[in-house]
C-alpha positions in Angstrom: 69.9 -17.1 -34.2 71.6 -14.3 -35.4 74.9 -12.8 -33.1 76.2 -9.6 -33.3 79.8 -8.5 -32.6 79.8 -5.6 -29.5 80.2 -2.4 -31.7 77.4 -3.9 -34.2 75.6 -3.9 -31.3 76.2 -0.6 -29.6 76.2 1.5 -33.1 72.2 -0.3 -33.2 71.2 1.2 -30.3 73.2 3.9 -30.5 75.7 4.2 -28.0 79.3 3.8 -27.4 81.2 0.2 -27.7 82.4 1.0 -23.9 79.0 2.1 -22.9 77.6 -1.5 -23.8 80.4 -3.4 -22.8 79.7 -1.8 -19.1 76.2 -3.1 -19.2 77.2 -6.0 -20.3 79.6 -6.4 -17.5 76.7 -5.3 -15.2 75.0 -8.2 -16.7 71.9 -6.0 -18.1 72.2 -8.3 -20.8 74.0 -11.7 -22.0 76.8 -12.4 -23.9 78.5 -15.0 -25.2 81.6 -15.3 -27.6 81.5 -16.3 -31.6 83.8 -19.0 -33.1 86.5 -16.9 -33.3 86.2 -16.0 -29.4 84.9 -12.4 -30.1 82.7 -10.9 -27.6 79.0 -11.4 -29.0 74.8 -10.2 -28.4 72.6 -12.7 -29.3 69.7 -11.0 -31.5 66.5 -11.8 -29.1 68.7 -10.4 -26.4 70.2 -7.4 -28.2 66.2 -6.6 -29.0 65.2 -7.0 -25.5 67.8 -4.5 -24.9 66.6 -2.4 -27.4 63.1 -1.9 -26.4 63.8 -1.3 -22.9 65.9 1.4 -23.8 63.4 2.9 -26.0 61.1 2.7 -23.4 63.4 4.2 -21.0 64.2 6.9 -22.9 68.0 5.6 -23.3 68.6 6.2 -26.6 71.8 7.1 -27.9 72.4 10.1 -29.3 70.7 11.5 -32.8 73.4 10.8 -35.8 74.9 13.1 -38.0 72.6 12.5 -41.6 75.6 12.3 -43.9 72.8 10.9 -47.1 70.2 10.2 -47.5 67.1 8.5 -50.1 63.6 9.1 -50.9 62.4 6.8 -48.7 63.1 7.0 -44.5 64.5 3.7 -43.9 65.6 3.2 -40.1 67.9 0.0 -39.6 66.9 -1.9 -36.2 65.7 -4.9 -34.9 62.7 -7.2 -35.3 61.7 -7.3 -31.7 58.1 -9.7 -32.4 56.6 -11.6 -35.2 52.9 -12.3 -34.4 51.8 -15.0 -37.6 48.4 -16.2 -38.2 47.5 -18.3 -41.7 47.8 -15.8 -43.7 49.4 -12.7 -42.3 52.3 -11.3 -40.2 52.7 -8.4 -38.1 56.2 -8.0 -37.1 57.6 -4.7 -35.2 60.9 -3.5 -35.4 62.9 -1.3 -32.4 65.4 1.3 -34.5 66.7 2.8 -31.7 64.0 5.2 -29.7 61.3 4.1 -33.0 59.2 1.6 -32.7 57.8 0.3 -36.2 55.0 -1.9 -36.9 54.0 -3.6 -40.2 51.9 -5.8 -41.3 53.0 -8.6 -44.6 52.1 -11.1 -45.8 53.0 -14.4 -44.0 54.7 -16.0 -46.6 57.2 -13.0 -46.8 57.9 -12.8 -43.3 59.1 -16.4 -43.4 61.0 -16.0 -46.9 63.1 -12.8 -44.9 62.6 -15.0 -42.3 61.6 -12.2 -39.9 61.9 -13.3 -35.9 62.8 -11.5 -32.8 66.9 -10.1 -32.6 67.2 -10.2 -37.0 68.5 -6.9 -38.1 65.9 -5.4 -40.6 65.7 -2.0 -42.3 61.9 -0.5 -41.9 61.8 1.6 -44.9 58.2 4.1 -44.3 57.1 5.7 -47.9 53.3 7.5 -46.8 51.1 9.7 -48.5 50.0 10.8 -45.3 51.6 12.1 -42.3 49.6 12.9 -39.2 50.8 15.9 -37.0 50.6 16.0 -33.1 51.6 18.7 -31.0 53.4 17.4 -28.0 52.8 19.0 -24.3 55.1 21.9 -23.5 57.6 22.0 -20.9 
């Protein structure tokens, strides 16, 4: 299972290394420490946490874009892999985004894709649907 390090962690989701170390101590999560007794998130828990804040609304704030590609890629974590024979449909929680894509089975177990692995969704579409949200 993967681990990641507290300001890996709180730069995921977002928010400040003494922001997540508070809910941490709070216990809103687990931790545990790595070989070298560093202060650790376990993946599954670290997307737990991830999707309850993007549920919440508990995002951190919006980053300064310093580059950027072609492509939008948005760096989170695989929060569920559902597999059948021959398919996969795994979602990833990038912060308040919520991505879901469907693959081939036998590449979501090559990347070996499962719940707290750090993947990059990257979204290239020839169409882009518009909504208009309600006003304030």
């Amino acid at each position: 299972m993967p681990q990641f390090r507290i300001r890996e962690a709180a730069e995921l989701l977002g928010v400040s290394d003494d922001t997540l170390r508070r809910w941490a101590d709070a216990d809103r999560f687990t931790t545990t420490t790595d070989a070298a007794g560093r202060r650790v998130v376990e993946g599954r828990a670290l997307a737990q946490l991830a999707e309850e804040l993007a549920a919440a609304g508990e995002h951190g704030e919006d980053r300064v874009v310093v580059a950027h590609s072609v492509r939008n890629r948005f760096t989170g974590l695989v929060t569920r892999v559902v597999r059948d024979t021959v398919m996969a449909q795994v979602e990833i929680q990038a912060g308040p985004h919520r991505f879901v894509s469907l693959l081939s089975r036998e590449a979501a177990d090559e990347l070996g894709l499962e719940p707290g692995v750090l993947a990059v969704a990257s979204v290239k579409s020839t169409n882009v649907a518009v909504e208009i949200p309600q006003s304030r």
